[in-house]
C-alpha positions as CSV (number, residue, x, y, z in Angstrom):
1,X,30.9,-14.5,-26.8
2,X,27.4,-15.0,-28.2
3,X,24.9,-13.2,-26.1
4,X,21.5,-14.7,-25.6
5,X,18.2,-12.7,-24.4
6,X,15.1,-14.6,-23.7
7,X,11.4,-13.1,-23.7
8,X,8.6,-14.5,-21.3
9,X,6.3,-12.6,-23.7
10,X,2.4,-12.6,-22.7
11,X,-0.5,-13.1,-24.7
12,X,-1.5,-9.0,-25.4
13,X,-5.3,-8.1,-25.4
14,X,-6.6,-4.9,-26.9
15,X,-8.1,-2.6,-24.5
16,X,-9.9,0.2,-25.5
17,X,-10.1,2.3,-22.3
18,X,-9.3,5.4,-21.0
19,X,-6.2,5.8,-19.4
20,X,-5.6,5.0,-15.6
21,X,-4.2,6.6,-13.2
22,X,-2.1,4.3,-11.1
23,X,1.0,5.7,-9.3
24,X,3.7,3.6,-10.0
25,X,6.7,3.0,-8.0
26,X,9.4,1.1,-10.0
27,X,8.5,-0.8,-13.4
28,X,10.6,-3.0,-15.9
29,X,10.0,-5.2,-18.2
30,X,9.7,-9.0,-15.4
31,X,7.6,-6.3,-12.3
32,X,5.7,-3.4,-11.9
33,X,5.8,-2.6,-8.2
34,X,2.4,0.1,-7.4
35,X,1.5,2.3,-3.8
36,X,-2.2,0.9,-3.6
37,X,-4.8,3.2,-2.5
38,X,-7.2,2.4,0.5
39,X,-10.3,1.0,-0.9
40,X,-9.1,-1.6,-3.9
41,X,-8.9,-4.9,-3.8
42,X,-5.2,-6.5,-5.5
43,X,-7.3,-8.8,-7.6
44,X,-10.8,-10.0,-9.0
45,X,-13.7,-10.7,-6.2
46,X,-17.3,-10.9,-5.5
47,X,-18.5,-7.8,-6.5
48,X,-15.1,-6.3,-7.8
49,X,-14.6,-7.8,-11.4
50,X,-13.3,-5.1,-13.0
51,X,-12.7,-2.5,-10.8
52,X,-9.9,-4.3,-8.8
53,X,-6.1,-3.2,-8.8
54,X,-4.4,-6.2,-11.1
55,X,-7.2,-5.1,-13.5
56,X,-6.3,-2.1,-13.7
57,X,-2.7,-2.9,-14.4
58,X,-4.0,-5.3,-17.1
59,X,-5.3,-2.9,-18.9
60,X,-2.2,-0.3,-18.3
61,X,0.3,-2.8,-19.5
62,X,-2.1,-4.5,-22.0
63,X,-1.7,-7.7,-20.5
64,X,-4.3,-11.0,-20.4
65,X,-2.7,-11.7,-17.2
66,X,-0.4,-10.4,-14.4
67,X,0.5,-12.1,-11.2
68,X,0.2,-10.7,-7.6
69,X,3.5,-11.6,-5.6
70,X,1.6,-11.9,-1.8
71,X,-2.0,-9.3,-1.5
72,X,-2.6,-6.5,0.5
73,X,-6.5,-6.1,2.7
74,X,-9.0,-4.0,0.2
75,X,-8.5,-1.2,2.9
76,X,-4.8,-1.4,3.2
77,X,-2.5,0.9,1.0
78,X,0.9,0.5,0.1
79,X,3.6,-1.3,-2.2
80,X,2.2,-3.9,-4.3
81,X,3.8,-5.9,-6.7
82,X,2.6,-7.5,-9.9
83,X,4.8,-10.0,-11.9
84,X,4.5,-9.6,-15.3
85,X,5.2,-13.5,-16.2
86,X,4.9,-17.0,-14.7
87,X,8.7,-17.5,-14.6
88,X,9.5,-14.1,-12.2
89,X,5.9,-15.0,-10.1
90,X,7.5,-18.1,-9.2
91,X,10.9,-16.9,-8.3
92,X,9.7,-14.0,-6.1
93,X,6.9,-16.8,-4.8
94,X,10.3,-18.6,-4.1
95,X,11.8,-15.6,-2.0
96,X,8.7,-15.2,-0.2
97,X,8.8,-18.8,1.1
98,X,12.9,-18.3,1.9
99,X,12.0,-15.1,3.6
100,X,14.2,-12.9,1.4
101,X,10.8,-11.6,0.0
102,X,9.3,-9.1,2.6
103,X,7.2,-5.8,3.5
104,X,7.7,-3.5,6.3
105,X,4.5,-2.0,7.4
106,X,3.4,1.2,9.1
107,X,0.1,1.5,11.5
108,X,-1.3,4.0,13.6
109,X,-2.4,1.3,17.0
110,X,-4.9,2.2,20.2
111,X,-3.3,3.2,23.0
112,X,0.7,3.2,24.3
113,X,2.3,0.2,24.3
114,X,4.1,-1.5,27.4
115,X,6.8,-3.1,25.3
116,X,8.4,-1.0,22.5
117,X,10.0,-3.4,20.8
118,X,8.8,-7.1,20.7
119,X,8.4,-10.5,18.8
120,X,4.5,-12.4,19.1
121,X,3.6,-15.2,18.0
122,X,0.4,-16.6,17.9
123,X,-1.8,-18.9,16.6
124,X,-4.3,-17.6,14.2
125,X,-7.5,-19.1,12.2
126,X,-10.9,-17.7,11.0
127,X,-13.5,-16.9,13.6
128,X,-16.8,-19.8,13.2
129,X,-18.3,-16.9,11.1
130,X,-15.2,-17.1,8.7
131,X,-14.5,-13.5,8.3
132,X,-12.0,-12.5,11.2
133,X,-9.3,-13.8,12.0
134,X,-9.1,-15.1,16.0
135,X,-6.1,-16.3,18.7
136,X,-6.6,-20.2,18.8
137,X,-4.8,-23.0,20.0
138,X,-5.9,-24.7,16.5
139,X,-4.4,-22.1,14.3
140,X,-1.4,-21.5,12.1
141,X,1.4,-20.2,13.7
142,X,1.7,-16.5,13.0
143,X,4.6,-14.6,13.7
144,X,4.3,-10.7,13.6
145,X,7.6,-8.0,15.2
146,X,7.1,-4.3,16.1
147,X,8.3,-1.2,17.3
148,X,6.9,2.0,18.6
149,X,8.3,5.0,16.6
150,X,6.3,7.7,18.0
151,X,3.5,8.1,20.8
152,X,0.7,10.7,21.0
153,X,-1.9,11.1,23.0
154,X,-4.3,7.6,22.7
155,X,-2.5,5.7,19.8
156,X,1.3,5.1,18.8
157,X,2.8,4.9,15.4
158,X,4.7,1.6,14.9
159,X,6.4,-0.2,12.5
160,X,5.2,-3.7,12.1
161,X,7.2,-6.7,10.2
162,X,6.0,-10.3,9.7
163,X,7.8,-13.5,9.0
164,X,4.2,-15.3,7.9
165,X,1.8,-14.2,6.1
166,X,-1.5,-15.0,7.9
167,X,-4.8,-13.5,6.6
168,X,-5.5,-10.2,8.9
169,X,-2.3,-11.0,10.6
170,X,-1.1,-7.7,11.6
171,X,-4.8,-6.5,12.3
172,X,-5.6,-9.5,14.6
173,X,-2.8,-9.6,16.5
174,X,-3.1,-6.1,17.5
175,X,-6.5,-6.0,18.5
176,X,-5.9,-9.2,20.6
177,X,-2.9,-7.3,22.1
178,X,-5.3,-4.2,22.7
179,X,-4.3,-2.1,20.6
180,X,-6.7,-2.5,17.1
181,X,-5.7,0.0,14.3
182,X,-7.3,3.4,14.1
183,X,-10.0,3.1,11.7
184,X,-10.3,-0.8,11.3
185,X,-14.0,-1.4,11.8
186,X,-13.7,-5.1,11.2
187,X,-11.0,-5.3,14.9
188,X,-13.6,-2.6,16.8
189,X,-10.9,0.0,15.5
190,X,-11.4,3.5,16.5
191,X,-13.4,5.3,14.0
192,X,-13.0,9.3,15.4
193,X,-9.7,10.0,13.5
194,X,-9.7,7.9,10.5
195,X,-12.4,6.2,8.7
196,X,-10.3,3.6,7.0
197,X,-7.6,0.7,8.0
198,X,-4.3,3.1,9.1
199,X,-2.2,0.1,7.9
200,X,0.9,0.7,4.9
201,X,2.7,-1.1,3.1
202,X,5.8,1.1,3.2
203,X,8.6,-0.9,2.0
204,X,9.4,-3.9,0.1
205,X,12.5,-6.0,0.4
206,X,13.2,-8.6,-2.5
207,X,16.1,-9.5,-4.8
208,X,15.1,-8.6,-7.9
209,X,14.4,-12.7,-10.0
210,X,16.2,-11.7,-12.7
Protein backbone atom coordinates (compact mmCIF):
# COMPACT_ATOMS: atom_id res chain seq x y z
CA UNK A 1 0.00 0.00 0.00
CA UNK A 2 3.00 2.22 0.38
CA UNK A 3 3.11 4.65 -2.50
CA UNK A 4 6.47 5.69 -3.94
CA UNK A 5 7.22 8.88 -6.16
CA UNK A 6 10.57 9.34 -7.68
CA UNK A 7 12.14 12.86 -8.83
CA UNK A 8 14.68 13.08 -11.87
CA UNK A 9 15.37 16.50 -10.42
CA UNK A 10 17.90 18.81 -12.50
CA UNK A 11 20.55 20.82 -11.47
CA UNK A 12 18.55 24.54 -11.39
CA UNK A 13 20.52 27.71 -12.60
CA UNK A 14 19.50 31.28 -11.79
CA UNK A 15 18.56 33.26 -14.65
CA UNK A 16 18.06 36.72 -14.42
CA UNK A 17 16.23 37.48 -17.63
CA UNK A 18 13.23 38.86 -18.84
CA UNK A 19 10.51 36.67 -19.53
CA UNK A 20 9.99 34.79 -22.92
CA UNK A 21 7.52 34.39 -24.85
CA UNK A 22 7.27 30.86 -26.09
CA UNK A 23 3.92 29.41 -26.93
CA UNK A 24 3.60 26.28 -25.36
CA UNK A 25 1.56 23.47 -26.28
CA UNK A 26 1.33 20.80 -23.45
CA UNK A 27 3.87 20.88 -20.32
CA UNK A 28 4.30 18.63 -17.18
CA UNK A 29 6.63 18.00 -15.08
CA UNK A 30 9.02 14.74 -17.54
CA UNK A 31 8.08 17.32 -21.30
CA UNK A 32 7.30 20.47 -22.42
CA UNK A 33 6.10 20.08 -26.01
CA UNK A 34 6.47 23.99 -27.92
CA UNK A 35 4.91 25.23 -31.81
CA UNK A 36 8.45 26.58 -33.05
CA UNK A 37 8.53 29.59 -35.01
CA UNK A 38 10.27 29.87 -38.51
CA UNK A 39 13.61 31.22 -38.04
CA UNK A 40 15.04 29.32 -34.64
CA UNK A 41 17.25 26.81 -34.45
CA UNK A 42 16.02 23.70 -31.63
CA UNK A 43 19.45 23.95 -30.10
CA UNK A 44 22.97 25.73 -29.66
CA UNK A 45 24.99 26.38 -33.15
CA UNK A 46 27.54 28.43 -34.93
CA UNK A 47 26.35 31.69 -34.52
CA UNK A 48 23.20 30.91 -32.36
CA UNK A 49 24.53 30.45 -28.69
CA UNK A 50 21.96 31.88 -26.98
CA UNK A 51 19.36 32.80 -29.01
CA UNK A 52 18.40 29.19 -30.02
CA UNK A 53 14.87 27.49 -28.96
CA UNK A 54 16.21 24.85 -26.08
CA UNK A 55 17.81 28.12 -24.68
CA UNK A 56 15.10 29.66 -24.39
CA UNK A 57 13.28 26.95 -22.63
CA UNK A 58 16.32 26.69 -20.29
CA UNK A 59 15.87 29.84 -19.14
CA UNK A 60 11.74 29.48 -18.98
CA UNK A 61 12.00 26.39 -16.86
CA UNK A 62 15.24 27.36 -15.13
CA UNK A 63 16.98 24.39 -16.14
CA UNK A 64 21.08 23.70 -16.87
CA UNK A 65 19.89 21.34 -19.38
CA UNK A 66 16.88 20.12 -21.46
CA UNK A 67 16.95 17.47 -24.06
CA UNK A 68 15.58 17.71 -27.72
CA UNK A 69 13.59 14.43 -28.57
CA UNK A 70 14.46 14.49 -32.71
CA UNK A 71 15.02 18.62 -34.21
CA UNK A 72 13.20 20.52 -36.49
CA UNK A 73 15.28 22.70 -39.85
CA UNK A 74 15.96 26.52 -38.29
CA UNK A 75 13.20 27.51 -40.92
CA UNK A 76 10.76 24.86 -40.15
CA UNK A 77 7.93 25.57 -37.49
CA UNK A 78 6.03 23.33 -35.59
CA UNK A 79 5.67 20.85 -32.49
CA UNK A 80 8.82 20.45 -30.74
CA UNK A 81 9.54 18.58 -27.76
CA UNK A 82 11.97 19.07 -25.00
CA UNK A 83 12.57 16.37 -22.25
CA UNK A 84 13.08 17.65 -19.16
CA UNK A 85 15.41 14.71 -17.79
CA UNK A 86 17.81 11.98 -19.08
CA UNK A 87 15.49 9.12 -18.03
CA UNK A 88 12.16 10.45 -20.31
CA UNK A 89 14.98 11.64 -23.28
CA UNK A 90 15.86 8.07 -23.47
CA UNK A 91 12.48 6.54 -23.43
CA UNK A 92 10.97 8.78 -26.00
CA UNK A 93 14.63 8.26 -27.89
CA UNK A 94 13.41 4.60 -27.51
CA UNK A 95 9.88 5.30 -29.22
CA UNK A 96 11.43 7.09 -31.92
CA UNK A 97 13.72 4.09 -32.89
CA UNK A 98 10.40 1.61 -32.44
CA UNK A 99 8.43 4.02 -34.52
CA UNK A 100 5.81 4.73 -31.89
CA UNK A 101 7.47 8.24 -31.72
CA UNK A 102 6.32 10.33 -34.82
CA UNK A 103 5.40 13.85 -36.56
CA UNK A 104 2.99 14.43 -39.17
CA UNK A 105 3.97 17.33 -41.31
CA UNK A 106 2.22 19.88 -43.48
CA UNK A 107 3.90 21.68 -46.80
CA UNK A 108 2.84 23.80 -49.35
CA UNK A 109 4.86 21.66 -52.74
CA UNK A 110 5.44 23.22 -56.58
CA UNK A 111 3.15 22.16 -58.86
CA UNK A 112 0.09 19.22 -58.87
CA UNK A 113 1.13 16.04 -58.23
CA UNK A 114 0.50 12.84 -60.52
CA UNK A 115 0.14 10.45 -57.61
CA UNK A 116 -2.07 11.66 -54.60
CA UNK A 117 -1.18 9.32 -52.34
CA UNK A 118 2.23 7.51 -52.26
CA UNK A 119 5.25 5.81 -50.35
CA UNK A 120 9.21 6.92 -51.68
CA UNK A 121 11.97 5.77 -50.73
CA UNK A 122 15.18 6.90 -51.49
CA UNK A 123 18.61 6.99 -50.72
CA UNK A 124 19.81 10.10 -49.34
CA UNK A 125 23.44 11.71 -48.24
CA UNK A 126 25.02 15.20 -48.24
CA UNK A 127 25.82 16.75 -51.53
CA UNK A 128 30.22 16.93 -51.96
CA UNK A 129 29.57 20.52 -50.62
CA UNK A 130 28.02 18.99 -47.38
CA UNK A 131 25.08 21.24 -47.05
CA UNK A 132 22.14 19.59 -49.11
CA UNK A 133 21.03 16.70 -48.96
CA UNK A 134 21.09 14.61 -52.63
CA UNK A 135 19.34 11.11 -54.21
CA UNK A 136 22.43 8.62 -54.21
CA UNK A 137 22.95 5.09 -54.58
CA UNK A 138 25.47 5.53 -51.49
CA UNK A 139 23.02 6.94 -49.15
CA UNK A 140 20.80 6.02 -46.15
CA UNK A 141 17.67 4.72 -46.93
CA UNK A 142 15.09 7.37 -46.44
CA UNK A 143 11.56 6.59 -46.36
CA UNK A 144 9.09 9.67 -46.64
CA UNK A 145 4.68 9.03 -47.37
CA UNK A 146 2.26 11.75 -48.59
CA UNK A 147 -0.93 12.91 -49.59
CA UNK A 148 -2.40 15.72 -51.53
CA UNK A 149 -5.10 17.56 -49.36
CA UNK A 150 -5.85 20.41 -51.55
CA UNK A 151 -4.59 21.78 -55.01
CA UNK A 152 -4.56 25.39 -56.24
CA UNK A 153 -3.28 26.86 -58.99
CA UNK A 154 0.82 26.02 -59.11
CA UNK A 155 1.44 24.19 -55.74
CA UNK A 156 -0.63 21.60 -53.55
CA UNK A 157 -0.99 21.31 -49.86
CA UNK A 158 0.06 17.89 -48.57
CA UNK A 159 0.51 16.03 -45.69
CA UNK A 160 3.82 14.45 -45.38
CA UNK A 161 4.89 11.46 -42.77
CA UNK A 162 8.28 9.80 -42.44
CA UNK A 163 9.34 6.58 -41.00
CA UNK A 164 13.30 7.87 -40.98
CA UNK A 165 14.60 10.69 -40.03
CA UNK A 166 17.09 11.85 -42.69
CA UNK A 167 18.64 15.34 -42.49
CA UNK A 168 16.37 17.61 -45.18
CA UNK A 169 14.47 14.51 -45.71
CA UNK A 170 11.12 15.79 -46.59
CA UNK A 171 12.73 18.87 -48.39
CA UNK A 172 14.97 16.70 -50.59
CA UNK A 173 12.77 14.28 -51.58
CA UNK A 174 10.43 16.73 -52.92
CA UNK A 175 12.50 18.79 -54.85
CA UNK A 176 13.97 15.54 -56.50
CA UNK A 177 10.34 14.54 -57.09
CA UNK A 178 9.79 18.20 -58.67
CA UNK A 179 7.93 19.61 -56.48
CA UNK A 180 10.50 21.74 -53.80
CA UNK A 181 8.54 23.61 -51.04
CA UNK A 182 7.36 27.16 -51.57
CA UNK A 183 9.85 29.32 -50.07
CA UNK A 184 12.77 26.84 -49.48
CA UNK A 185 15.77 28.67 -51.01
CA UNK A 186 18.22 25.94 -50.17
CA UNK A 187 15.84 23.12 -52.80
CA UNK A 188 15.47 26.24 -55.59
CA UNK A 189 11.98 26.70 -53.77
CA UNK A 190 9.69 29.25 -55.06
CA UNK A 191 10.21 32.51 -53.39
CA UNK A 192 6.93 34.76 -54.88
CA UNK A 193 4.51 33.64 -52.15
CA UNK A 194 6.49 32.86 -49.21
CA UNK A 195 9.84 33.80 -48.08
CA UNK A 196 10.45 31.03 -45.72
CA UNK A 197 10.39 26.94 -45.66
CA UNK A 198 6.28 26.23 -45.92
CA UNK A 199 7.06 23.02 -43.92
CA UNK A 200 5.02 22.26 -40.17
CA UNK A 201 5.35 20.23 -37.81
CA UNK A 202 1.61 19.80 -37.14
CA UNK A 203 1.19 16.83 -35.01
CA UNK A 204 3.08 14.70 -32.72
CA UNK A 205 2.32 11.01 -31.92
CA UNK A 206 4.12 9.42 -28.84
CA UNK A 207 3.12 7.49 -25.65
CA UNK A 208 3.71 9.61 -23.06
CA UNK A 209 7.42 7.66 -21.05
CA UNK A 210 5.90 7.91 -18.03
Amino acid sequence: GDELKVCFLQEKKNYSLEDIDLDILYEDEDIIILNKPSGIPVHPSKGHVEDDLATMVQNYLGLKRIHPVGRLDQEVSGCMLYAKNQPCCARLQAQRQNGIYQKEYLALATGRFIKKKDTVILPLQKDKDGIRMVVDNNGRKSITTYEVLWEYEGYSLVRVNISTGRRHQIRSVMKYMGHALLGDRMYQGDLSKIQRTALHACTLHLVHPF
